[in-house]
TIKOLLUM-429530 format. One record per residue: x, y, z of N, C-alpha, C in turn. Coordinates in steps of 0.1 Angstrom, whole numbers, padded with zeros to 4 digits, always signed. Last residue first. Layout:
% TIKOLLUM-429530
XYZXYZXYZ
...
//
This chain:
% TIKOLLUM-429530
+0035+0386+0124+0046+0380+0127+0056+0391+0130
+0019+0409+0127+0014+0399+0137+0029+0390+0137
+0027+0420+0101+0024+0430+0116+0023+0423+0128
+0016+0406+0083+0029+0409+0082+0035+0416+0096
-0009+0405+0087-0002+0395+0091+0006+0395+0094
-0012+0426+0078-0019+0428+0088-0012+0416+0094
-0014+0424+0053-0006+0436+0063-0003+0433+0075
-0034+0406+0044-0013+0407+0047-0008+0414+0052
-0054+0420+0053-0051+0410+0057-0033+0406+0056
-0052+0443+0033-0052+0446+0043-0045+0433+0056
-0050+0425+0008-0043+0434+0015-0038+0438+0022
-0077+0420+0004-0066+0408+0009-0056+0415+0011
-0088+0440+0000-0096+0433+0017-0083+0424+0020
-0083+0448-0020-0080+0460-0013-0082+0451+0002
-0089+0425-0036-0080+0429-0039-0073+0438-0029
-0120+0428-0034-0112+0416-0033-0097+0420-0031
-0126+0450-0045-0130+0450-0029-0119+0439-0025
-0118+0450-0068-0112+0460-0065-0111+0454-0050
-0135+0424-0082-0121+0422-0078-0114+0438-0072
-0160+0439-0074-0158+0428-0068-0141+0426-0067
-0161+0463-0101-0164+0461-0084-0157+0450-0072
-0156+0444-0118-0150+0450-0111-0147+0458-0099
-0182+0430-0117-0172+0423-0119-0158+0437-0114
-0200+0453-0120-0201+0447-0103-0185+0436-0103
-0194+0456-0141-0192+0469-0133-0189+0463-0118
-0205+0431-0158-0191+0439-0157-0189+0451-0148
-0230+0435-0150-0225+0424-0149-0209+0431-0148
-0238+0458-0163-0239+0458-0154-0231+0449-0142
-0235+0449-0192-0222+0462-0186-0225+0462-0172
-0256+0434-0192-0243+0428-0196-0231+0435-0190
-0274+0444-0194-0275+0437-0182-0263+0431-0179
-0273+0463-0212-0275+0470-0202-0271+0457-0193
-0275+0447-0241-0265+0449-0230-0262+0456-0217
-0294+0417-0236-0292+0432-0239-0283+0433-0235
-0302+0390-0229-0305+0398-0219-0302+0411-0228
-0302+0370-0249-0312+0377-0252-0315+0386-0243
-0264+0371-0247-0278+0366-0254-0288+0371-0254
-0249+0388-0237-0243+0381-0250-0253+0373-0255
-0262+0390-0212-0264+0406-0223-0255+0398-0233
-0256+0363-0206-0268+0371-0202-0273+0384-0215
-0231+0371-0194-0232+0360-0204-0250+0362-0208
-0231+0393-0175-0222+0392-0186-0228+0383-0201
-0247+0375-0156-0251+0386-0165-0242+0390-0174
-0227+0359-0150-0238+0351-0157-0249+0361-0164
-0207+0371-0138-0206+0365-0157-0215+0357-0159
-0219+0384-0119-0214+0391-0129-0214+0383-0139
-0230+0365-0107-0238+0371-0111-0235+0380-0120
-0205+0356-0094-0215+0343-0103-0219+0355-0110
-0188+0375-0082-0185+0369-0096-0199+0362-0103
-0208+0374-0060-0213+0385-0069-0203+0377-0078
-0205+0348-0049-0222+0354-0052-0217+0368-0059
-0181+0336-0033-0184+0338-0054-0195+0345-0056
-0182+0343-0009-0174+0350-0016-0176+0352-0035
-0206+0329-0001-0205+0347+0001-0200+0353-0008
-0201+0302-0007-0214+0309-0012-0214+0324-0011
-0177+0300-0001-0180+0300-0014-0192+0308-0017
-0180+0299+0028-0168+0305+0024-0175+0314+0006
-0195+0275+0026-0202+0291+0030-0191+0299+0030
-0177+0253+0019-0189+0259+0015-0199+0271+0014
-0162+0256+0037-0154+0259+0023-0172+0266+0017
-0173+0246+0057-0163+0261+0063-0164+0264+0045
-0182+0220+0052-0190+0231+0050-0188+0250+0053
-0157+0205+0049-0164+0211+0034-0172+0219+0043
-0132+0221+0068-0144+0211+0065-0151+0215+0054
-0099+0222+0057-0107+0229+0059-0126+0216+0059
-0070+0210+0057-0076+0205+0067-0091+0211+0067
-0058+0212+0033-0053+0218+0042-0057+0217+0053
-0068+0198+0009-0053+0196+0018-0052+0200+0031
-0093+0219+0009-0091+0205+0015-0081+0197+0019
-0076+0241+0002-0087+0243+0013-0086+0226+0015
-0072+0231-0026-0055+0238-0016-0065+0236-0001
-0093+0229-0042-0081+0212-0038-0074+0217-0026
-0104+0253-0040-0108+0248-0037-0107+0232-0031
-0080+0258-0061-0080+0269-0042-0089+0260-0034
-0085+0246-0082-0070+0249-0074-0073+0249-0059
-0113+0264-0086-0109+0245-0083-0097+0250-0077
-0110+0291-0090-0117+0285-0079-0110+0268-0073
-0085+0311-0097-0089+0299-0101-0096+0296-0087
-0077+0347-0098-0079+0332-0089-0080+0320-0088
-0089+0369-0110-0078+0362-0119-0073+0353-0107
-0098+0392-0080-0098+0383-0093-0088+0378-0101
-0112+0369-0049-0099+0379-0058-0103+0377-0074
-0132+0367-0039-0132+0376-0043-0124+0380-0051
-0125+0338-0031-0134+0340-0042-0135+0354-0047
-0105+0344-0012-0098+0337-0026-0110+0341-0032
-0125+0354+0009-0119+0365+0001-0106+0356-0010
-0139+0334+0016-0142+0343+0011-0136+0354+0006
-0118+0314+0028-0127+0310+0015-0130+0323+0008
-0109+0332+0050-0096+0323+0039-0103+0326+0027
-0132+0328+0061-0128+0343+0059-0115+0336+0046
-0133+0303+0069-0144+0308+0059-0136+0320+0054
-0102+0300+0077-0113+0288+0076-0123+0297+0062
-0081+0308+0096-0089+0322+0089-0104+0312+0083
-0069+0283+0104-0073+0302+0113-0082+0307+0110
-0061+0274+0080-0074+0268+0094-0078+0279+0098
-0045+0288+0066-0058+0288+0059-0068+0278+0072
-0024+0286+0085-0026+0305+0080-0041+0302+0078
-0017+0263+0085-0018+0271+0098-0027+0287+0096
-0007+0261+0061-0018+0250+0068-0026+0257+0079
+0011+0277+0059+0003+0281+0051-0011+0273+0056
+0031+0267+0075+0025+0281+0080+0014+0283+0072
+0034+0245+0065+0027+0242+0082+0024+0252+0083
+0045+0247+0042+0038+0242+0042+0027+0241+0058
+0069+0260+0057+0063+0264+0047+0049+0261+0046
+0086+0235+0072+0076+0247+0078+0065+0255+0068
+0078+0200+0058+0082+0216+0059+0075+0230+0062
+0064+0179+0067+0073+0185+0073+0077+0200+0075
+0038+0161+0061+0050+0167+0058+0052+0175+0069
+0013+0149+0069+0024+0136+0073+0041+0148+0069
-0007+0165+0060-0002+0160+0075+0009+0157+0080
-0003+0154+0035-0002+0172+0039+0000+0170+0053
-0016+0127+0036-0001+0134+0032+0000+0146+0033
-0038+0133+0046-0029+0130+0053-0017+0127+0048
-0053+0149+0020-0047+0152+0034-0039+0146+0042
-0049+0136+0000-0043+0137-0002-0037+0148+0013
-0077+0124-0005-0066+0114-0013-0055+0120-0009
-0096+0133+0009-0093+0115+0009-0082+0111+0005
-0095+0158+0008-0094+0154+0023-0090+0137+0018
-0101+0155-0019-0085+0163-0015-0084+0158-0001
-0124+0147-0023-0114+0143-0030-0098+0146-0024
-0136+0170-0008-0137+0160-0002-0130+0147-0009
-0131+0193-0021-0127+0195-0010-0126+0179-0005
-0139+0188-0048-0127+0193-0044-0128+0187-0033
-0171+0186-0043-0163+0175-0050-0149+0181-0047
-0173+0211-0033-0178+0195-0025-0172+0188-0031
-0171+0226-0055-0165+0228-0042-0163+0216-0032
-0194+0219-0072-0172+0213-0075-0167+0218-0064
-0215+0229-0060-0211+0213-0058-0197+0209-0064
-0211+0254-0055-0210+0246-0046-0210+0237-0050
-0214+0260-0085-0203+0264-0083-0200+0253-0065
-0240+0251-0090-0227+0242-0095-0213+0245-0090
-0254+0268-0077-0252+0256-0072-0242+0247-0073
-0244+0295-0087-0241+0293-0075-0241+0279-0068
-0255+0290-0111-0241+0291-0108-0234+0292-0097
-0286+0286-0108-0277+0276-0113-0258+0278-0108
-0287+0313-0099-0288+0303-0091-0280+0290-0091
-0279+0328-0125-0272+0329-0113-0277+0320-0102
-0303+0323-0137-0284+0312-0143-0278+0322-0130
-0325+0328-0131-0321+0315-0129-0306+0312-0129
-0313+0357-0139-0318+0358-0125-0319+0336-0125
-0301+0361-0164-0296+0362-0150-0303+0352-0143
-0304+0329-0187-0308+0344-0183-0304+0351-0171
-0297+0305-0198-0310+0304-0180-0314+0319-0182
-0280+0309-0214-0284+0295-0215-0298+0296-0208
-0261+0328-0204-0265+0328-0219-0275+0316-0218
-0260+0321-0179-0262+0332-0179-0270+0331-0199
-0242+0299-0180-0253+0294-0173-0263+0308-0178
-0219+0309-0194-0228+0297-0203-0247+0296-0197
-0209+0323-0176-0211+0329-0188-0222+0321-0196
-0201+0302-0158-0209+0309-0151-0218+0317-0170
-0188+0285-0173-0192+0278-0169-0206+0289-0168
-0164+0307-0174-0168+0298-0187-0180+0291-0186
-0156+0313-0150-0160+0320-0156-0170+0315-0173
-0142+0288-0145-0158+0292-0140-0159+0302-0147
-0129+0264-0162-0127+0274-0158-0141+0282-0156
-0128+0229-0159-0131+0242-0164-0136+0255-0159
-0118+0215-0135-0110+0227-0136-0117+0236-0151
-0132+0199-0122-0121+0191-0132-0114+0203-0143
-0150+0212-0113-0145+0201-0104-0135+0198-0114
-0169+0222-0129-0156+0231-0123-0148+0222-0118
-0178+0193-0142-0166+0203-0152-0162+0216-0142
-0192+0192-0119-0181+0179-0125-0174+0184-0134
-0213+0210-0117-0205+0209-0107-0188+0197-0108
-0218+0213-0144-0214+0226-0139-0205+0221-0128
-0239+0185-0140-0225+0187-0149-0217+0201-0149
-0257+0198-0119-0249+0187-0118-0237+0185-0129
-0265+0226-0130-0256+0225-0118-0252+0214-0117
-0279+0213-0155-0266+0219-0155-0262+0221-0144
-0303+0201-0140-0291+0191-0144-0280+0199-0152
-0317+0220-0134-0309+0212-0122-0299+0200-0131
-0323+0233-0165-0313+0238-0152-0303+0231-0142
-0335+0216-0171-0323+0218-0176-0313+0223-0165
-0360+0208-0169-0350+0209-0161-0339+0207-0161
-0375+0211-0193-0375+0222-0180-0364+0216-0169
-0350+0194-0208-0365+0199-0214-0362+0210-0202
-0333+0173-0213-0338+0174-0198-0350+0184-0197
-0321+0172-0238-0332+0164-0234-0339+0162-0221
-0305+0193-0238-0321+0193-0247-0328+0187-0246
-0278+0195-0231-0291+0197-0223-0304+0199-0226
-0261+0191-0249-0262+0176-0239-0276+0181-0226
-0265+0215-0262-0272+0203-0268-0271+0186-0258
-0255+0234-0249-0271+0233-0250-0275+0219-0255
-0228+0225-0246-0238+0222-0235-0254+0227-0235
-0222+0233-0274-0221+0218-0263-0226+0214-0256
-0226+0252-0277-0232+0252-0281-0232+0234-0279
-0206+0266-0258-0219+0272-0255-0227+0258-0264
-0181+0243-0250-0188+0251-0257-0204+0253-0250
-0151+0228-0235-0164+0228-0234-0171+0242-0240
-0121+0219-0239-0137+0208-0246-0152+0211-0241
-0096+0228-0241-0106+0236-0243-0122+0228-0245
-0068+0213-0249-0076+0211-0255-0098+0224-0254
-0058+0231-0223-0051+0230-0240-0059+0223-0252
-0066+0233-0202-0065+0240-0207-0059+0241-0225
-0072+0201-0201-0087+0217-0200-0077+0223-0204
-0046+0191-0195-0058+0188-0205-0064+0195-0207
-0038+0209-0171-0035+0211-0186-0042+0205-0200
-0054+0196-0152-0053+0214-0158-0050+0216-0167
-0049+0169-0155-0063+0174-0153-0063+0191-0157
-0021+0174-0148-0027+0166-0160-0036+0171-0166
-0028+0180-0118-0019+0192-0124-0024+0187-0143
-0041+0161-0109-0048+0174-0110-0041+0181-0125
-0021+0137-0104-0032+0139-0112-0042+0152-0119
-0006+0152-0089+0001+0149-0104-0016+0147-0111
-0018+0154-0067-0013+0166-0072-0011+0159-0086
-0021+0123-0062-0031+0131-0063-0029+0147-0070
+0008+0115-0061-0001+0105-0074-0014+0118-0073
+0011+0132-0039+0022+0132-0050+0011+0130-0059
-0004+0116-0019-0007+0129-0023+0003+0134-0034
+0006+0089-0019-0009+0092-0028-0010+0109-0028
+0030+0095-0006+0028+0091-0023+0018+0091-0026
+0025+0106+0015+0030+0115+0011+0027+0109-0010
+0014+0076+0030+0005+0093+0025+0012+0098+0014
+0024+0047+0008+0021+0059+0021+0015+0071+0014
+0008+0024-0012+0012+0031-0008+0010+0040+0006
+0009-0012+0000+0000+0000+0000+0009+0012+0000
//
């Protein structure tokens, strides 16, 4: 049987594969997922947060996801949708990463690694919620880094739901005014989108400062 530290090796290496596939091949379309969702008729929806929740989970990138649910639902459903799917690749991370690869994060050594451990238990939700704020972030990544790290899925969970609730809503309005929303709904979506990464940006800041002060 392997030890920790080598399932969590075999587990990172897996991911890392898993990122670069998505990113280089690119295998998910607008016009993809209308059509693996035409046979669910009205409930399309609940069955895009379940494939939403298995493609963020496997690192397609949320914005792409959120944009789709938006063009696909219209705001006000496709930001629900985006918030579901967005929690359920969170659940799938977190609880993949606690199985396959925490107690190899346990089993190390280096301080590094123990301060960073130490840094994201502390802070737990607040950790969650302000990674989702930042922009240019990757959710999945952060959401594998929170389960190494010892975080409970439901710390991660309400982490997510605070922190992503305005990205969702921006690129699902974003995605939104690229279909039959207009564009008023679309620039709106983009304002709050920067909005968001400014707040994100100026909150995590503070927080290092602030750390920086404490050590």
């Amino acid at each position: 049987m392997r030890g920790p530290r080598a399932r969590l090796g075999a587990f990172v290496a897996t991911l890392s594969v898993l990122a670069v596939a998505v990113l280089v091949l690119a295998p998910v379309s607008e016009e993809g997922l209308r059509d693996a969702l035409d046979p669910f008729g009205a409930a399309a929806p609940l069955a895009y947060v379940a494939i939403g929740a298995v493609l963020g989970s496997l690192f397609v990138p949320g914005p792409i996801l959120a944009g789709a649910s938006g063009l696909l639902f219209g705001t006000t459903t496709g930001f629900f949708v985006t918030i579901g799917s967005t929690v359920g690749s969170t659940v799938i991370a977190v609880l993949a990463a606690r199985h396959a690869g925490r107690a190899g994060v346990e089993d190390l050594d280096h301080p590094r690694v123990k301060v960073v451990e130490a840094l994201i238990q502390h802070h737990a939700v607040g950790a969650v919620v302000v990674q989702r704020l930042l922009p240019a972030i990757p959710d999945a990544p952060c959401s594998y880094l929170f389960g190494l790290a010892g975080l409970r899925v439901w710390q991660v969970v309400v982490g997510t739901v605070i922190g992503a609730a305005p990205r969702a809503f921006s690129y699902t309005a974003i995605g939104d005014g690229l279909g039959e929303g207009g564009s008023a709904i679309g620039i709106v979506g983009l304002v709050v989108l920067v909005a968001t990464g400014v707040v994100g940006t100026v909150v995590a800041a503070v927080l290092a400062r602030r750390a920086r002060r404490s050590d």
